[in-house]
N, C-alpha and C positions, 0 to 999 in steps of 0.2 A: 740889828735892823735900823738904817735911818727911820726918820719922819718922814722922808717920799717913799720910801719903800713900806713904809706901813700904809701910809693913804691909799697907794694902790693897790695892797694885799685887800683894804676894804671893798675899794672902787672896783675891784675884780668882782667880788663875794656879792656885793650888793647888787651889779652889772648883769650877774650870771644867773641870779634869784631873780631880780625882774624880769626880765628877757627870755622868753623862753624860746629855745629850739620850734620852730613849727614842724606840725605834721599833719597830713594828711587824713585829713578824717573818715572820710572812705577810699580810696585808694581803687582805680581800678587793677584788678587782679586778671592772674591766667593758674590755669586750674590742670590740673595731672588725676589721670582714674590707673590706677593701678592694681593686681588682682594675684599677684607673688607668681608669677612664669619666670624662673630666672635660666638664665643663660651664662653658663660657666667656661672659659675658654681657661687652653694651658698647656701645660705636660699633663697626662694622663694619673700617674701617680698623687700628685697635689689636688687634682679634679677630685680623684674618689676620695681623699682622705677629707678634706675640707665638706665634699656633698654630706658626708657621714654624718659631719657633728651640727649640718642644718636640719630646723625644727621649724614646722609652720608655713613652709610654701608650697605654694597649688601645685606647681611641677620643676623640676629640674633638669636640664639638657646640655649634656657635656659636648664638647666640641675641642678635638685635640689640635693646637693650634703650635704646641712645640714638643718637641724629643720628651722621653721619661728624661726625671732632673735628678732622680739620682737609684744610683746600678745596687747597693746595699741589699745584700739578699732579705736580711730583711725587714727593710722597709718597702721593698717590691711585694715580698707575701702580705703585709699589712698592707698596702694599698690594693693587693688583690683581690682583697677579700672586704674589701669596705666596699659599699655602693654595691652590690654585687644586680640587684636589679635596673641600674639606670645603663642604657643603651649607650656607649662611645659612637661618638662619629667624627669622621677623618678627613672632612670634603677642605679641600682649601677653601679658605675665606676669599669673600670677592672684597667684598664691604661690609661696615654698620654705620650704620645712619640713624640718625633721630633720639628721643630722649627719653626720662620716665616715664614707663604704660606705651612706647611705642616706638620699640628699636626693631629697626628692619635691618634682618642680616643676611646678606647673600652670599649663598656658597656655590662649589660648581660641581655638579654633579650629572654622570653622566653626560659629560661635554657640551653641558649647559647650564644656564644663571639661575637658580632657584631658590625659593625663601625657607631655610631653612625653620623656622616657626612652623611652616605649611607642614614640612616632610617631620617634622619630629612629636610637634604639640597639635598639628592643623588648627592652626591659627597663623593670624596675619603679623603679629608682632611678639616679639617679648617686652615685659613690664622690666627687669632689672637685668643688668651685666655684670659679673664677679669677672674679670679678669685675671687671673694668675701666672700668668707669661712674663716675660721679662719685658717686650714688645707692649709699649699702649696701641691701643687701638685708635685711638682719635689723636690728629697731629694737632691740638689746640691745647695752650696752656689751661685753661679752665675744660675740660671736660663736662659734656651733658649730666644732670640729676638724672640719679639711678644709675651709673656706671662707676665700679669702684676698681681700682688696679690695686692689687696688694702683690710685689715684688717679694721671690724666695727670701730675701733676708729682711721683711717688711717686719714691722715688730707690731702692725696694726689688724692683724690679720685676724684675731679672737674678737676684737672690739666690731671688725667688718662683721663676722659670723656672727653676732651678738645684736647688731643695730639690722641687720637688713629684714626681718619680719617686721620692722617697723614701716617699711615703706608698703604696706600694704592698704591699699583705702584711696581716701579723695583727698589731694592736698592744694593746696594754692598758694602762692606767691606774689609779689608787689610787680606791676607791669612797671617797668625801673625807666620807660621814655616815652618822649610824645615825637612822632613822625611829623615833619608835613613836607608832602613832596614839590609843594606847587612854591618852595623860596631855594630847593637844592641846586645845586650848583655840581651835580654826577652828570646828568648829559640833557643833550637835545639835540633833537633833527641827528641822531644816530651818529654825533661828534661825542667821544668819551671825556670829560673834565675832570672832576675832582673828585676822589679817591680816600679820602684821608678814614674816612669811618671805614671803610673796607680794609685796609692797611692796616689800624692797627685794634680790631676787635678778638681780644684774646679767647674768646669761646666759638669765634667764626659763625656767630649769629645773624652777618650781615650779609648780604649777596646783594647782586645786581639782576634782578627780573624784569624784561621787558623795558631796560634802560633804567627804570627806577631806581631807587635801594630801598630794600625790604628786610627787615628786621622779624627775625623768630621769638618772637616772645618767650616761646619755651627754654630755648637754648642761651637767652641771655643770664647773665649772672649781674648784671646793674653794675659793670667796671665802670663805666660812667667814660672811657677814655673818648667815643664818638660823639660825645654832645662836648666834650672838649676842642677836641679837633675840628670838629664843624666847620665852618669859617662864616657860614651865614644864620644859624640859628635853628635850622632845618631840621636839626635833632636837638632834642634838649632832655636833662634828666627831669625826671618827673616828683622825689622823693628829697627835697618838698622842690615844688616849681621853682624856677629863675627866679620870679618876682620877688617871691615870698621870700626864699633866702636871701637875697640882697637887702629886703627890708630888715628883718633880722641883724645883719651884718652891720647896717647900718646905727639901727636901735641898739644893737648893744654896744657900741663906741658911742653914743651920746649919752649913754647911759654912762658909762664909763668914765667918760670926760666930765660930766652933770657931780659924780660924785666926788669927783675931787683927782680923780687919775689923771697921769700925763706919760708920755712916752707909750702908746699902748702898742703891743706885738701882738697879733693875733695866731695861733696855733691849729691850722688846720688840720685833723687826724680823719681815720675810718672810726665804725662804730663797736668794731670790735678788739685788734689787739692795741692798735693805740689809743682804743677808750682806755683797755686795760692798763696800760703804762700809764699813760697820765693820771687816773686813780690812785696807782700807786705809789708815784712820785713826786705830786703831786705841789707836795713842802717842797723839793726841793729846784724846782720850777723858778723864775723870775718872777717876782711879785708883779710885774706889770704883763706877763701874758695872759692874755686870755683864750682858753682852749675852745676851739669851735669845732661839734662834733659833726662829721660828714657821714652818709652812707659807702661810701668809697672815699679813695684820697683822689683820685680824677673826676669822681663828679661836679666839681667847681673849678672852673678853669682861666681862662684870661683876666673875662668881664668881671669876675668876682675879686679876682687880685689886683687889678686894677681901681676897682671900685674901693678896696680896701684903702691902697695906696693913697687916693684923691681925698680918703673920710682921715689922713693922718695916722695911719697904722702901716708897721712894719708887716711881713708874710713870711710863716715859716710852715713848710708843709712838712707833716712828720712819717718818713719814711720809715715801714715797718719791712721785716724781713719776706712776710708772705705777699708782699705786692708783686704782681707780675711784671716780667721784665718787658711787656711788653707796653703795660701801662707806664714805668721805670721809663722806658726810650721816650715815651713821649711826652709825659712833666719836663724830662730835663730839657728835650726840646722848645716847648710850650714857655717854659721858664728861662731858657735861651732868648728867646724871640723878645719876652716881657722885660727882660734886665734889660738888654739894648732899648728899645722903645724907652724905660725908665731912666736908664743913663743918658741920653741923647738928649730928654727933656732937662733934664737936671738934676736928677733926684739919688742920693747913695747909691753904691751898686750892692751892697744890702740889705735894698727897700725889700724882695724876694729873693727867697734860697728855700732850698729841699736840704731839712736834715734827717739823720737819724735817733735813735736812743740815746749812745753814747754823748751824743753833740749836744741834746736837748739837758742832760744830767752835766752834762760837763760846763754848760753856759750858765750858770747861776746869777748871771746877769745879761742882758740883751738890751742893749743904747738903742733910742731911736732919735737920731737928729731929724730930720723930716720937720720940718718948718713951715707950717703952712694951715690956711682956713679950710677946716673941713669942707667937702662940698656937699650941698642942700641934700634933702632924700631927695635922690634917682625913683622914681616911678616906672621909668619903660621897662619893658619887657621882650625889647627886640636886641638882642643878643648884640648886635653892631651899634644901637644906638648907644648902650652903654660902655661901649666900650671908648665909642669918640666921645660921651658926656665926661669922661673922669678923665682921659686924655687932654680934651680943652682944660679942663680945671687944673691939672697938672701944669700944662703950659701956662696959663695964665699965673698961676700962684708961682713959678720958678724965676729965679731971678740970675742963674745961669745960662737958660736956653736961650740961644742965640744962632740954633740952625733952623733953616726953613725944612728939610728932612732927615731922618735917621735911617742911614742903610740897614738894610737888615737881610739875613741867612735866605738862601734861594729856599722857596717853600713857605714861604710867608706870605700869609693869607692880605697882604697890604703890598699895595704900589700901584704904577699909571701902567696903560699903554701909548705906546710910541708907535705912529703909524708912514710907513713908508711914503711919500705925498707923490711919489714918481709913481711906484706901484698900483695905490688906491685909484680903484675906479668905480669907489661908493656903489659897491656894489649893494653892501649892508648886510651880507650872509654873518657879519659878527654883531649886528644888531638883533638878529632871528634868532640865536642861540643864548644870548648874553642872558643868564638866569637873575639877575641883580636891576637889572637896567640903568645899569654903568654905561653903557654903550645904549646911543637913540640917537634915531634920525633926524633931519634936521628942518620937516614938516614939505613948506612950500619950497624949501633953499635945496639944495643936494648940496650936505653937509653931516660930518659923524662927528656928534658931540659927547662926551665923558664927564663922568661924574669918579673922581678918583675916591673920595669916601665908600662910594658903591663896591669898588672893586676888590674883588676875593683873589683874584688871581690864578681862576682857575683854569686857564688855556683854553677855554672854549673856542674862543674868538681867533685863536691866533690857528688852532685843527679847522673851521669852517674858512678860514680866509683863503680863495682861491689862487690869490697873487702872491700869497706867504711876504703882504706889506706890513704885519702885524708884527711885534716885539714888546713880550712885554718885562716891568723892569720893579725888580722889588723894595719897596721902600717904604715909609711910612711920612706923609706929609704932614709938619705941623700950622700950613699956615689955614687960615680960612677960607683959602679957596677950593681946598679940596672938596667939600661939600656941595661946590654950584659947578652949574654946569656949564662945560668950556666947550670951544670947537676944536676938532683938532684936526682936522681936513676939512676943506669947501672947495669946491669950483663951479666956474660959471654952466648953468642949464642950457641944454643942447636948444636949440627951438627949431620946430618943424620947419623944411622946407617947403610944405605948400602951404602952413597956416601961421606958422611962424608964434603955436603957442611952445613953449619949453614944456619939454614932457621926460627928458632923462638929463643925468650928468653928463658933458660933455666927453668925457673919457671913455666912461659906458658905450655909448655912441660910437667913437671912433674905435674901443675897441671889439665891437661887435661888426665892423664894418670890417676890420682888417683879418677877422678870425673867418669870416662869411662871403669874402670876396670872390671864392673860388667854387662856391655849392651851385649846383645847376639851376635852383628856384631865386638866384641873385645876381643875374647874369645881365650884363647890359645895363642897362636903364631900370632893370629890376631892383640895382642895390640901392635905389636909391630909396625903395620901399624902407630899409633900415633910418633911413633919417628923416622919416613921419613918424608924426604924432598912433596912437591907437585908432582914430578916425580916420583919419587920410587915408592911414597905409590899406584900410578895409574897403573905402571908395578908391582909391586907384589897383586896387585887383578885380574889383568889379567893372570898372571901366573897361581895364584889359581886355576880362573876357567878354563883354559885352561887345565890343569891336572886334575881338578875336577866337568865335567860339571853337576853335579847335583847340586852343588852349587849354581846353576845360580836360581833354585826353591825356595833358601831360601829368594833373596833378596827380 
């Protein structure tokens, strides 16, 4: 071991004693009443033989969901004779839905949809599901608490039979996000936009109700991958807050750096198998990383690895085998997006990477050239803010970047819109919807002005634009104008012809007069009604019919 690799085996030890991981000291929770009604689906033979050797639940309800699994005379007698009082039933499955203490399963019975729980237990739900089919019942990588699939050649099948009287009673867990719908960027004015939390929630806790997105507390499992994805903040994990962990991240590289360390890597894991590995391997780790422990490996996403970046730290998230592939698809996207933005500025390509165990045991060293003055503690808390605070800081401290923007992968929550100037007839229908206020109007002027920091990218504007003048273009700007805001269409205001105040955009105007020219309330000397003001056009229909009361029969 050099003399820097001792300092920083200190700087680590000493970093990671001071600093502690925050957490939440109360925690708002969501809570499961459970009462042992389980519901066993399957082949019939595994049904009885498995109900046999359960002890302890209020009731049991078989439901034959596949063929006997095996024809062995006898193992058919021994299955015959197990269970011999619990009822089979053979209704095809419609559905199940919902989670522990309250799965609603529908069957068809009688050539109609009924809740099985009613017809067997008369009750409205089951509390637990043993699955033993080959077939899951739920198409989601994470499956709901209280459903357990044990597959004929499962080898967990005594350990399932063993733990599930334990789910009987009142339990509660960490509400793993904080919502707020009024910064989302999913829809408005019944235009659909952004998607991403929908996309990629592996327990399918997410839906769209009444245009919103609504989140099941119950059926989350805290993958953390929708406050990733996010693009405006709109979701965030809760375990511990944004702020808090940033401040953390922060304090311990000053801590770090204070004690004599350099080159620092930070290692972000989950809190379970790669706490475990890191425990274990600990020695054999690079004396200058320091392990930073997550609730999940997606609950920390851009803002925080960029923020890393900008405080002089390398980023290595450590991929364990139980991660879902569907949180998997969208780190390496997520970390796609981040390398370009990080390359483009100047910085290693690197600065972030997703490794595994192998990688992390086999790197017994990890360089970090990264050159540069920490940036000051970040205080915000707005997910976008910090993302362009450590991005400036990155730009300024490089001494490579030399592009005003970095292209970046379609689907990237960063770039401008391009507005057709032939098309545009300000009408502003991409100002109504625009959830960011990227897009605003231009007060007394008929003008639509942008604010490209603001923009998520999320096609609202371009689904409400009725002239399809809208294109938008993905990028990430480094200069400092992307934060003020520009015009990107103007034209001259129509002004009334009998008062001569300007009261629309002139295009509006003309094109309202060429779409109207042929309706029967616009006829003659009528259309000129479209080129007044809101006053005018009300006194000269009064006039009309006052000199014209037969008029009054045509409206």
């Amino acid at each position: 071991m050099t003399i820097e690799q001792s300092s920083n085996a200190l700087a680590v030890a000493s970093a990671t004693a001071k600093v502690m991981l925050p957490h939440n000291l109360a925690p708002a929770t969501v809570s499961y009443s459970t009462y042992g009604h389980l519901l066993i689906t399957g082949p019939e033979d595994r049904m009885r033989l498995v109900a046999e050797q359960l002890k302890g639940m209020a009731s049991i309800t078989l439901l034959a969901t596949e063929k006997i699994s095996n024809l062995d005379e006898e193992h058919l007698e021994k299955a015959a004779s197990a269970s011999p009082e619990l009822k089979l039933y053979e209704f095809p499955l419609n559905s199940v839905k919902g989670f522990l203490g309250q799965y609603l399963v529908s069957i068809t019975h009688a050539g109609q949809t009924e809740n099985l729980a009613k017809i067997s237990q008369n009750r409205v739900h089951f509390d637990l599901i043993l699955n033993l089919a080959d077939q899951c019942l739920f198409g989601s990588e994470l499956p709901p608490a209280g459903y357990f699939h044990v597959r004929e050649d499962d080898q967990n099948l005594a350990a399932v039979i063993s733990d599930l009287p334990n789910y009987i009673g009142e339990f509660q867990k960490p509400k793993y996000f904080h919502i707020n719908n009024d910064i989302c960027a999913h829809s408005s004015r019944g235009q659909t936009g952004c998607t991403r939390c929908l996309d990629v929630c592996p327990a399918d806790a997410i839906s769209s109700i009444n245009d919103l997105v609504n989140i099941d507390p119950h059926m989350c499992h805290g993958a953390g991958g929708c406050a990733t994805a996010c693009p405006t903040g709109a979701i965030s994990y809760a375990l511990p807050q944004p702020l808090r962990m940033h401040e953390y991240l922060q304090r311990l590289l000053q801590a770090y750096q204070a004690e004599g360390g350099s080159d620092p890597v930070v290692l972000l894991h989950d809190h379970e198998a790669g706490a475990e590995l890191v425990t274990a391997i600990r020695e054999q780790i690079a004396d200058n990383v320091l392990p930073v422990q997550l609730e999940e490996l997606a609950a920390a996403g851009q803002e925080s690895w960029l923020l890393l970046a900008a405080s002089g730290a390398k980023i290595r998230l450590l991929k364990m085998p139980a991660l879902p592939e569907s949180m998997d698809a969208l780190l390496k996207r997520e970390i796609k997006v981040t390398q370009q933005i990080l390359t483009g500025i100047g910085c290693p390509a690197d600065t972030l990477e997703m490794i595994d165990a192998d990688q992390l045991i086999s790197g017994s060293t990890i360089s970090n050239d990264l050159q540069l003055i920490p940036i000051k503690m970040v205080t915000d808390s707005n997910k976008r803010d910090v993302i362009f605070t450590a991005i400036n800081h990155l730009v300024e401290q490089s001494s490579e970047s030399t592009n005003d923007s970095v292209a970046l992968p379609a689907g990237a929550p960063f770039g401008q819109v391009k507005v057709d100037n032939a098309k545009c007839t300000l009408c502003l229908s991409c100002v109504a919807v625009c959830p960011t206020q990227a897009l605003t109007a231009g007060g007394e002027t008929p003008a639509l002005n942008f604010v490209e920091q603001s923009c998520v990218q999320c096609g609202l504007c371009d689904s409400a634009c009725p002239e399809n003048a809208i294109q938008l273009e993905t990028r990430l700007s480094l200069v400092a104008e992307r934060s003020e805001s520009i015009c990107i269409h103007k034209e001259d205001a129509f002004e009334c012809i009998s008062c001569g105040k300007p009261f629309a955009p002139k295009s509006t105007v003309e094109k309202m007069v060429e779409k109207l020219s042929q309706h029967r309330f616009f006829q003659g000397e009528a259309v000129n009604r479209l080129k007044m003001c809101e006053d005018c056009r009300v006194n000269d229909i009064y006039t009309d019919l006052a000199a014209n009361p037969a008029k009054q029969l045509e409206l």
